[in-house]
Backbone as JSON Lines, residues from 0, in Angstrom:
{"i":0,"aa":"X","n":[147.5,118.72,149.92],"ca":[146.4,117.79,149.83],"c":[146.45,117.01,148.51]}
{"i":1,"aa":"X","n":[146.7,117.73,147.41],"ca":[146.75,117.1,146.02],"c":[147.95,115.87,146.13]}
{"i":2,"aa":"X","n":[148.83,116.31,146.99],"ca":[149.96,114.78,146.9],"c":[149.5,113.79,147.56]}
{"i":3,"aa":"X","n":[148.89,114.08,148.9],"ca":[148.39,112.87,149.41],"c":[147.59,112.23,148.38]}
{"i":4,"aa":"X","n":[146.56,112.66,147.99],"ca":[145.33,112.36,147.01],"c":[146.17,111.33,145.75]}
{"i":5,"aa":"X","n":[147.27,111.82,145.33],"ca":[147.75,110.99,144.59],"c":[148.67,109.9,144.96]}
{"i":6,"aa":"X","n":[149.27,109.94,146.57],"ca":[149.93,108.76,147.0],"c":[148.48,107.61,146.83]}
{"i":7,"aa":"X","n":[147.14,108.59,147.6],"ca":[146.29,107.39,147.87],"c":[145.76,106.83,146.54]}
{"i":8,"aa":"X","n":[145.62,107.49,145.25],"ca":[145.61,107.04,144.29],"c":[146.52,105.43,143.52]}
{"i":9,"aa":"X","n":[147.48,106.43,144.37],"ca":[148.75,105.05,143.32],"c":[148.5,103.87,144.47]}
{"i":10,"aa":"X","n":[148.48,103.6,144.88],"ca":[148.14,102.72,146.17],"c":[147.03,102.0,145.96]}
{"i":11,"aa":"X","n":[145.99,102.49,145.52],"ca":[144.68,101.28,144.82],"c":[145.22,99.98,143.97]}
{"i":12,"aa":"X","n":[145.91,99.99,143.92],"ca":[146.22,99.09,142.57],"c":[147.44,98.1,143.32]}
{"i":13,"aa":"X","n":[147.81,97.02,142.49],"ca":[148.62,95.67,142.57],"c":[150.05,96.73,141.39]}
{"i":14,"aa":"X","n":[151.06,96.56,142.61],"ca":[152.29,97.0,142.39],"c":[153.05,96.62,141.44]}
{"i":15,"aa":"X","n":[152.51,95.19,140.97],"ca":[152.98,94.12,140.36],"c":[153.49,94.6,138.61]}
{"i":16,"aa":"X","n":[154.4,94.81,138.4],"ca":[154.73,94.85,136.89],"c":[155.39,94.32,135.99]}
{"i":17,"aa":"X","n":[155.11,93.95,135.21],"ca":[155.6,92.41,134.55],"c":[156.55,92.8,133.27]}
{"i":18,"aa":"X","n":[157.99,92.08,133.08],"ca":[158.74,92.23,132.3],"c":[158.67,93.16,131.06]}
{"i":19,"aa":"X","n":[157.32,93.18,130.46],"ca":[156.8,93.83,129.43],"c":[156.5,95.5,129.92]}
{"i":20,"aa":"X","n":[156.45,95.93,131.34],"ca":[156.08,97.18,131.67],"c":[154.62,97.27,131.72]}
{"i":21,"aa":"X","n":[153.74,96.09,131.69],"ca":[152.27,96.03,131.85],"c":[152.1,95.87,133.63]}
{"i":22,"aa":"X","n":[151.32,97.08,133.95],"ca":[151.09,96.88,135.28],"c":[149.73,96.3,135.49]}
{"i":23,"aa":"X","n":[150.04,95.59,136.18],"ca":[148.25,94.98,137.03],"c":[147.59,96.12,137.49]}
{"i":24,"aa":"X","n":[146.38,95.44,137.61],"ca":[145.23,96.72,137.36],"c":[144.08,96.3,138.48]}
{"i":25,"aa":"X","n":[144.39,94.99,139.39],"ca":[143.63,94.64,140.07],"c":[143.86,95.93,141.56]}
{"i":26,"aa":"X","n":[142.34,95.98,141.94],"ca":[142.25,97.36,143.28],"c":[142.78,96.31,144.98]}
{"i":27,"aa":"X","n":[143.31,96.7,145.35],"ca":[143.9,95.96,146.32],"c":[143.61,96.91,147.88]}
{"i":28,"aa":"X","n":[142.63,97.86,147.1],"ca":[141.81,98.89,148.79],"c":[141.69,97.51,149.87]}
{"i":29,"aa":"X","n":[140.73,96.46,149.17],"ca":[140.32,96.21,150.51],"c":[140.67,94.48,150.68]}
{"i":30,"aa":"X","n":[140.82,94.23,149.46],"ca":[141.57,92.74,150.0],"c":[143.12,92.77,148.8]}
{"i":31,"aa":"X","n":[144.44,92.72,149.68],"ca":[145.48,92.55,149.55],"c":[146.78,92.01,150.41]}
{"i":32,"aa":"X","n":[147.69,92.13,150.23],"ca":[149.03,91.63,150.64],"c":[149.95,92.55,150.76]}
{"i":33,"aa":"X","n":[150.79,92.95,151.95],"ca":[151.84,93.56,151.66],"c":[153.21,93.15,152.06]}
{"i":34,"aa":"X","n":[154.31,93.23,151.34],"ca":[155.14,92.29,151.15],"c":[155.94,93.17,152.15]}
{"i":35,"aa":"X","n":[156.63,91.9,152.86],"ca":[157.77,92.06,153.93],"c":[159.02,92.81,153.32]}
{"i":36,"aa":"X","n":[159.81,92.14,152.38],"ca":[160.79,92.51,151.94],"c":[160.72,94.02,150.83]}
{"i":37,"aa":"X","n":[159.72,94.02,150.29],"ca":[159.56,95.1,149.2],"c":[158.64,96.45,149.75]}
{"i":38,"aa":"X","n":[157.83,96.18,150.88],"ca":[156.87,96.83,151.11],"c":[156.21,97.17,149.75]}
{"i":39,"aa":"X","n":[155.51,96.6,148.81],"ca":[154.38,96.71,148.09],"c":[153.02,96.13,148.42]}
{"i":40,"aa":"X","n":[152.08,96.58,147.92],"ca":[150.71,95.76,148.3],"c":[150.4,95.21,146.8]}
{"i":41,"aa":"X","n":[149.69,93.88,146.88],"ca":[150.0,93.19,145.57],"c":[148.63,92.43,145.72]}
{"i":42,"aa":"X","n":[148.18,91.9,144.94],"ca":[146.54,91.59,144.57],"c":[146.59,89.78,145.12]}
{"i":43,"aa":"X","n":[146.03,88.59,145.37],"ca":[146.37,87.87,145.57],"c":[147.05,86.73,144.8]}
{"i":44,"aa":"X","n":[147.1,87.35,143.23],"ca":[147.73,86.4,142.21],"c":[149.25,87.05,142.32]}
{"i":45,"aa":"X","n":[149.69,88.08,143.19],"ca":[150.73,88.3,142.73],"c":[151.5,87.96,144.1]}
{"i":46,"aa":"X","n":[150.88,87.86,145.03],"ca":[151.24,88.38,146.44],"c":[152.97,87.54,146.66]}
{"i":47,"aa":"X","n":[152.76,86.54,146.68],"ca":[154.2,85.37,146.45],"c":[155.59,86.21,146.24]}
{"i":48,"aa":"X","n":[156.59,86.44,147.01],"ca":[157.53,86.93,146.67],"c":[158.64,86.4,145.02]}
{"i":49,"aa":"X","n":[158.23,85.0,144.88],"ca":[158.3,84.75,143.54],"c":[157.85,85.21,142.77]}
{"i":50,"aa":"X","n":[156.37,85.52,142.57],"ca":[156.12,86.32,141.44],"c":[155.9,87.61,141.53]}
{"i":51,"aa":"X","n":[156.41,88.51,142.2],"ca":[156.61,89.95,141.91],"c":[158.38,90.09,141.96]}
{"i":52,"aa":"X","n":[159.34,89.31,142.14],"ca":[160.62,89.53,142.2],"c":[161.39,89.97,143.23]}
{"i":53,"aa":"X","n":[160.61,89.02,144.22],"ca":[161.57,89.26,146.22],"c":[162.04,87.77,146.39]}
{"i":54,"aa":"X","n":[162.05,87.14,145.29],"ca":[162.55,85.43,145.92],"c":[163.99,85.54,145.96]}
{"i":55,"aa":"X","n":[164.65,86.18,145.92],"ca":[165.87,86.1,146.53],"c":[165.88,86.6,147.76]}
{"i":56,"aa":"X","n":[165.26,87.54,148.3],"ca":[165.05,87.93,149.69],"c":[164.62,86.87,150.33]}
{"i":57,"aa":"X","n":[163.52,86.57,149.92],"ca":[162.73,85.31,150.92],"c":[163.19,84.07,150.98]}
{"i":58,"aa":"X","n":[164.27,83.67,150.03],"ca":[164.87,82.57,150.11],"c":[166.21,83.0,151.35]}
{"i":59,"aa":"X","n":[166.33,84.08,151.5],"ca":[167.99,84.33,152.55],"c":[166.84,84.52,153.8]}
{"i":60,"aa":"X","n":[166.22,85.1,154.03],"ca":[165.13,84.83,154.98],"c":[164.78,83.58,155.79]}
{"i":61,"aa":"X","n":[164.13,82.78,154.65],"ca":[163.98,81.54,155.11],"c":[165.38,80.99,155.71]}
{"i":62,"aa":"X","n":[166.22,81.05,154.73],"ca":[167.35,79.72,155.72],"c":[167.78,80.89,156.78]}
{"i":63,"aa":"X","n":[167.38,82.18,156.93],"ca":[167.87,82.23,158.63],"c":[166.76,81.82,159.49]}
């Protein structure tokens, strides 16, 4: 029970972590995004596969 409790823990939050190792802190329970290529859930400033670091996925994506 204690692991679930902490998957569902880490999971509140925007996946998003920025060059510096500062993670976003926005709660993404009940309004978020989850990304095709990465499977993360990401807050809506991050959601864009450009700015969390899937635009190379989504660019080979797109041209198929």
């Amino acid at each position: 029970m204690a692991f679930l409790d902490k998957l569902i823990e880490e999971n509140k939050f925007c996946c998003f972590v920025s060059e510096k190792g500062i993670k976003c802190s926005v709660n993404v329970q009940n309004i978020g995004h989850n990304c095709k290529f990465c499977t993360g859930r990401f807050c809506l400033k991050h959601n864009l596969p450009e700015e969390h670091g899937c635009e190379e996925a989504a660019k080979k994506a797109a041209k198929e």
